[in-house]
N, C-alpha and C positions, 0 to 999 in steps of 0.2 A: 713555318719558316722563321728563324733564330732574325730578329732584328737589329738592324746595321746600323753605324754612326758614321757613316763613311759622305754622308749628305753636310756639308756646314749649314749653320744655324743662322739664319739671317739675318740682321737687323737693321734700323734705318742708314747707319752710319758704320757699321762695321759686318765683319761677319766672323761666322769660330765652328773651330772644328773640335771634337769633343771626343774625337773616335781613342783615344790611349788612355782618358780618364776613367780611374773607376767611381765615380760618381757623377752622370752627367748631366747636364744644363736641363733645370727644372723650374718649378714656380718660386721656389725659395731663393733662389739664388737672384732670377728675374726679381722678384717683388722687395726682396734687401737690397740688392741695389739700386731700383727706384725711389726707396722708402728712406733710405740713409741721409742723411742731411749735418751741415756743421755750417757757419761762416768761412767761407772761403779759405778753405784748406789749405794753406802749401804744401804739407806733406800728408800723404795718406798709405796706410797699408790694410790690406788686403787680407787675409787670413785664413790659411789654406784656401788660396785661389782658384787652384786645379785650372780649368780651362783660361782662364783670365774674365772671366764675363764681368765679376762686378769690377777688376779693374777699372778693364775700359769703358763698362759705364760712368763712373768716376772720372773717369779721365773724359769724358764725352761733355758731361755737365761740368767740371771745372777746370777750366781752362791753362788757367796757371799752377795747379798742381802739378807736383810730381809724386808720379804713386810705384809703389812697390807690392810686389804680391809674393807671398811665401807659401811653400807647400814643403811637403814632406816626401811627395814621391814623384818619382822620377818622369817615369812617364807622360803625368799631369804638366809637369814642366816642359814637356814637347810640346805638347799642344799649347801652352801659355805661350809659350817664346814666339813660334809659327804665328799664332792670334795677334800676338804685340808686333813684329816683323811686318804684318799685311794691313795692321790698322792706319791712320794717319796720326794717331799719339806714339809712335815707337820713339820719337824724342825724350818722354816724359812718360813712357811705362816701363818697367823691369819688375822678371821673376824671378826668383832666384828659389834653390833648395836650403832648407832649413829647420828645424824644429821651433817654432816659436816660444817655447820654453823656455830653451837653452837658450836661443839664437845671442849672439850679444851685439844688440842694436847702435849705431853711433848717430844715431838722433830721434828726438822724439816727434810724436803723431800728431795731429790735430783733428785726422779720424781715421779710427780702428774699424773694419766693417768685418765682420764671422759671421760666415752659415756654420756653423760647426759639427762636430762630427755628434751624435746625442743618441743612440741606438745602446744602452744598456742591460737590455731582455734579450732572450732567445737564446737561438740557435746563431752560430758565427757561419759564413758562406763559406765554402771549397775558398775564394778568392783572398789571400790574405790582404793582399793589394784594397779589395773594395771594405774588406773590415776595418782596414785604419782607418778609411775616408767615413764610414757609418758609424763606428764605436765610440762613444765618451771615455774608453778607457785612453785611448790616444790622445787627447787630453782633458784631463780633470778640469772640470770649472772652477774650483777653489783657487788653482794653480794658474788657470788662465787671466781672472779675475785680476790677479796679483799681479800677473804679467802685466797686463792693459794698465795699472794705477802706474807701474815703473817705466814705462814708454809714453804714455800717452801727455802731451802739451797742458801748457794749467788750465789754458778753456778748451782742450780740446774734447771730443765726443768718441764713446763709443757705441757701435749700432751693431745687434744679432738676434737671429732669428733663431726661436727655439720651442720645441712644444708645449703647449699652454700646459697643462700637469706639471712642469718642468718650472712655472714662473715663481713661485715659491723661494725654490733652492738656488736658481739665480741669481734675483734679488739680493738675496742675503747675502752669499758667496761676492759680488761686489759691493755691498755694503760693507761687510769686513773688510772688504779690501784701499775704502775709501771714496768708492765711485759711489753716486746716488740716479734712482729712477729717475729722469725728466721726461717721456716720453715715452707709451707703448698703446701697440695697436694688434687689438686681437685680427685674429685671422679666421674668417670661413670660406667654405667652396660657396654658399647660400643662402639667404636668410632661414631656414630651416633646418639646417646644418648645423652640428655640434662646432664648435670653436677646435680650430686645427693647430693652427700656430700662432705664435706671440714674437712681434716686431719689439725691440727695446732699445733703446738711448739709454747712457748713461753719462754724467760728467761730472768733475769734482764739488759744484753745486748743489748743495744738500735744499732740494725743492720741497715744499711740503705735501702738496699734491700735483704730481705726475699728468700731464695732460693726457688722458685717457680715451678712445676710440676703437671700433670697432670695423674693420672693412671684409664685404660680404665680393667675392670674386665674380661672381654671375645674376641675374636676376634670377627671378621665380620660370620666366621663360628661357633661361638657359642662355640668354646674350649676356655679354659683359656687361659689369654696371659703369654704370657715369666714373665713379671715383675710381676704377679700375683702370680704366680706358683711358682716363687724366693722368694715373700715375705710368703710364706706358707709351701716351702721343709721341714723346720725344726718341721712344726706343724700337717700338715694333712697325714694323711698316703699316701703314694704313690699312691692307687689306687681313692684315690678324686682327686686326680691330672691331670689323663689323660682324 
């Protein structure tokens, strides 16, 4: 039986529905918007948002922001709208369609958050729809990099998540661009587990060394760990928790 999205996704304080998106509500999306962090925002955007999830968690932990979340497809922005329309932040969220590329912003950020799109191997799906949302061809990190230094506030922050093999060209890709590493935390499902994904910060701050961590998703007996479970109190209802 072909599985449905037609259930919304629940959380302490909001809930979303995910069923038009071709990329939908996962760990990554969950765990960057937990992990994201700046001095009190006032503006924040979103990047390729799709359903709005790390919007509104954004918008859940700070208060006095207002956040914007950008996408590229259409569909994704039904679901964002409906999500911000039903939440209690639809004062202070909007999405709107856009290439963030191109887009031409009339203010800057104080944090930039991307799950981004990072799938440059294989084979491409039947979906072209879900190949923009998976592919780096959709955007270049050199190009995105550049973007983020020409929006982003003089202290502001940006925060994304991308596959550890991938930290390398990153790095560098906003170091040309003028941002520097402050912040990154490896990703596993385990202590036993190879390293999945990399959490990164970066801000106009040229730090010497990066405050460096590692977070393991589950224990050895397959419950969530302490630091996991800390970084999602405020998001997932108590009973995901145990």
């Amino acid at each position: 039986m072909a599985k449905t999205f037609d259930k919304p996704f629940v959380f302490k304080r909001f809930s979303l529905t995910h069923r038009r998106c071709a990329m939908k509500i996962g760990t990554d999306g969950v765990l960057l918007g937990s992990w994201s962090w700046t001095a009190e925002p006032k503006n924040v955007l979103d990047v390729g948002c799709g359903s709005a999830l790390i919007s509104l968690m954004l918008a859940q932990r700070y208060s006095q922001a207002m956040v914007d979340g950008i996408d590229i497809d259409a569909p994704a922005l039904e679901d964002a709208c409906e999500n911000i329309t039903n939440s209690p932040w639809k004062d202070r969220v909007r999405a709107f369609r856009g290439n963030v590329l191109t887009y031409s912003f009339e203010k800057k950020y104080d944090l930039i958050v991307c799950s981004p799109p990072f799938y440059v191997e294989g084979t491409h799906s039947p979906s072209g729809q879900r190949d923009a949302a998976r592919h780096a061809n959709s955007m270049p990190m050199d190009f995105f990099a550049h973007k983020c230094s020409q929006i982003l506030s003089e202290k502001g922050h940006v925060c994304i998540i991308y596959p550890t093999v991938s930290k390398e060209e990153v790095v560098f890709c906003f170091y040309q661009s003028g941002l520097y590493l402050c912040d990154i935390t490896y990703v596993k499902d385990n202590e036993n587990a190879s390293l999945k994904r990399v959490m990164m910060r970066f801000s106009r701050e040229n730090i010497i060394k990066p405050n460096e961590n590692t977070l393991c998703i589950r224990e050895k007996d397959g419950h969530w760990s302490e630091r996991y479970t800390s970084m999602m109190q405020d998001f997932h209802p108590d009973e995901k928790l145990k």
